[in-house]
C-alpha positions as CSV (number, residue, x, y, z in Angstrom):
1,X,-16.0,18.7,-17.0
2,X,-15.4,21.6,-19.4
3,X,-17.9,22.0,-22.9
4,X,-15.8,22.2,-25.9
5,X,-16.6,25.2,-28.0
6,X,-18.7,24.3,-31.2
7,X,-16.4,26.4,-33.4
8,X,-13.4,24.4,-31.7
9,X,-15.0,20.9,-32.6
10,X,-15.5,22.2,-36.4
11,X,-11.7,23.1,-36.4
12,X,-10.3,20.3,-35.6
13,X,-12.4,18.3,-37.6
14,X,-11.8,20.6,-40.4
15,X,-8.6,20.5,-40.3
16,X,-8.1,16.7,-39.7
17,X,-10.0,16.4,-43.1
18,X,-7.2,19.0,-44.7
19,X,-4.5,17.0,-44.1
20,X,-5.9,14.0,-45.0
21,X,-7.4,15.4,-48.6
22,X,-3.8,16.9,-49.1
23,X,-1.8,13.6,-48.2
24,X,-4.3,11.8,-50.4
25,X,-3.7,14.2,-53.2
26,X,-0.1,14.1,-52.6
27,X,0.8,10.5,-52.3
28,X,-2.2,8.5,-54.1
29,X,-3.4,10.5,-57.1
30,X,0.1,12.6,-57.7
31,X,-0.8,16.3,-58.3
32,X,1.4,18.8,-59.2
33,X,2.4,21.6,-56.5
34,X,0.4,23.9,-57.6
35,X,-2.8,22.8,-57.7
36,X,-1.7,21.5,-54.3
37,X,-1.3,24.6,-53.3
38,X,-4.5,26.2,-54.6
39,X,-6.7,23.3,-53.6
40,X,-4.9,24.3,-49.6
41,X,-5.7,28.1,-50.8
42,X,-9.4,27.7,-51.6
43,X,-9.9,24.8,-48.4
44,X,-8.6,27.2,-46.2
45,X,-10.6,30.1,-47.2
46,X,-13.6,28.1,-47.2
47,X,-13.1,27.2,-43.4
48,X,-12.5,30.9,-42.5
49,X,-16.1,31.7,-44.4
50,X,-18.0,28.9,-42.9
51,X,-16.5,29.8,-39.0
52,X,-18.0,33.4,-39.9
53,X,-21.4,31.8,-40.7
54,X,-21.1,29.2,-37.8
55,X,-19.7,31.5,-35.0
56,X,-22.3,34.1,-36.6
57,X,-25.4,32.2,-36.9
58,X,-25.0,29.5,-35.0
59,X,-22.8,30.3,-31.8
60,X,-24.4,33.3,-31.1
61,X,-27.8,32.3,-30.4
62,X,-27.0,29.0,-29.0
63,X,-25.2,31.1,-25.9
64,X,-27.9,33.4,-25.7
65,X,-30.3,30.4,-25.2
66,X,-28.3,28.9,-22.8
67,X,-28.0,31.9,-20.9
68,X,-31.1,32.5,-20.8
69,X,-31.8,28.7,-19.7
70,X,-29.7,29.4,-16.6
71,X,-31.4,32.4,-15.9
72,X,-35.1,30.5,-16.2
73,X,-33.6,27.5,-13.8
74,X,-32.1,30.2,-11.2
C-alpha cells in the first residue's frame, strides 16, 4: 500500500475546511461578496505560506530520516 504524502493530507484537509468556512459564511451568517472574497483571498494565501513552512521544515527532514532508516536497516 502506498504512503500518502504529508503535504497531500494537509491539502485536502485544508481545503475541506475552505469550503466548509465559505458555505457557512455564505448560507448561515450572510456576508456580502466581498468579504467573501477576501476572507477566500487571505485563506488561500495562508495555505500556500504554511505548505512552504511544512514542505520546508517538515517534509524535508522527515525524508532524509527515512532514507537514512532504510539505509541503517539494509
Amino acid at each position: 500500500m502506498k504512503r500518502i504524502n504529508l503535504l497531500t493530507k494537509y491539502s485536502i484537509c485544508f481545503f475541506t475546511l475552505l469550503l466548509v468556512l465559505l458555505i457557512f459564511l455564505l448560507k448561515v451568517i450572510d456576508v456580502s461578496n466581498e468579504s467573501l472574497l477576501a476572507s477566500a483571498i487571505s485563506l488561500i494565501l495562508a495555505y500556500v505560506f504554511s505548505a512552504i513552512f511544512i514542505y520546508k521544515e517538515v517534509n524535508s527532514p522527515l525524508r532524509k530520516i527515512f532514507n537514512l532508516s532504510g539505509k541503517l536497516k539494509a
